[in-house]
C-alpha positions as CSV (number, residue, x, y, z in Angstrom):
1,X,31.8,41.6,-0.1
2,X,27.7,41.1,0.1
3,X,27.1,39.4,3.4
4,X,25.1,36.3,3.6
5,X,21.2,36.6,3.5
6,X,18.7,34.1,5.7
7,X,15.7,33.3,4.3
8,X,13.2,34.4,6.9
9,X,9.4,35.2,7.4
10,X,7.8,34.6,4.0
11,X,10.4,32.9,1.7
12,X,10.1,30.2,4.5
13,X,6.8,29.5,3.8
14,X,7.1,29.6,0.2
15,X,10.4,27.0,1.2
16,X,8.1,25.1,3.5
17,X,5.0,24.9,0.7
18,X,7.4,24.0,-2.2
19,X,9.1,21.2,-0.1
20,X,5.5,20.1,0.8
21,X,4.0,19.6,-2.3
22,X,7.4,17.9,-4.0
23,X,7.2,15.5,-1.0
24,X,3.3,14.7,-1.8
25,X,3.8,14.1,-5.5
26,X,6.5,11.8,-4.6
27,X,4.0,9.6,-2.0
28,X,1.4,10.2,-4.5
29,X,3.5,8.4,-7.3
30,X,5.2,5.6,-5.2
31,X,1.8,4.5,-4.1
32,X,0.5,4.4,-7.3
33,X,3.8,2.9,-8.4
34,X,3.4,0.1,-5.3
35,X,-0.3,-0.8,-6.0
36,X,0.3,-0.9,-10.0
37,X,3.3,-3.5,-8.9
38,X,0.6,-5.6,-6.5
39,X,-1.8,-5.7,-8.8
40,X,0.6,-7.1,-11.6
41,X,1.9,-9.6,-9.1
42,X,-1.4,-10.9,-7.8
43,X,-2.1,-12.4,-10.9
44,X,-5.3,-11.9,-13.0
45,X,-8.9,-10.5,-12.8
46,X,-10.6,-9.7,-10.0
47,X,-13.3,-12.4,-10.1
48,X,-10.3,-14.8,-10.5
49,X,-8.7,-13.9,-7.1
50,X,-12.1,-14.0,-5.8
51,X,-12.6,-17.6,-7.1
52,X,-9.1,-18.5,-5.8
53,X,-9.8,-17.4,-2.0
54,X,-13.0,-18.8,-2.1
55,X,-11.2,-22.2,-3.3
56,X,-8.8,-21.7,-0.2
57,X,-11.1,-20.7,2.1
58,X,-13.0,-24.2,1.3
59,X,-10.0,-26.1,1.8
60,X,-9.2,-24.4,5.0
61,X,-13.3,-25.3,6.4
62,X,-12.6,-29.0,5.3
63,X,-9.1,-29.1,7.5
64,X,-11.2,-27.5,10.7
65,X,-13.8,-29.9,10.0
66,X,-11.6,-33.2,9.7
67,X,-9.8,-31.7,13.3
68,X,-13.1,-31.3,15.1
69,X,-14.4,-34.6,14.2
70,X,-10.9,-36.0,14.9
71,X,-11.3,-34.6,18.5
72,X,-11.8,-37.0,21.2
73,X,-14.6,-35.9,23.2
């Protein structure tokens, strides 16, 4: 019977580095996978987001507006 061997000293390290890099590619690919998704959901061109906030942000200055002059002072 050949006993049981622990991995010790440097086949730990070599563990420890393996397990490492496998858990970076895997946050590496998941983010890319989560900001390809975002993008795809957030609709269109960049310049077309930009003119949508900007659209939204007027709104939003016309509703503060209409409450401050609403105001009783």
């Amino acid at each position: 019977m050949v006993p049981l061997q622990v991995p010790a000293g440097p086949e730990l390290i070599l563990l420890v580095l393996a397990l490492g890099l496998n858990l970076l590619v895997l946050v590496g690919f998941l983010g890319g996978l989560s900001y390809f998704l975002l993008r795809i959901r957030s609709g269109g061109s960049v310049s077309e987001r930009l003119d949508r906030i900007e659209r939204k942000i007027g709104r939003l200055e016309a509703q503060v507006e209409q409450l401050q002059d609403d105001e009783p002072e």
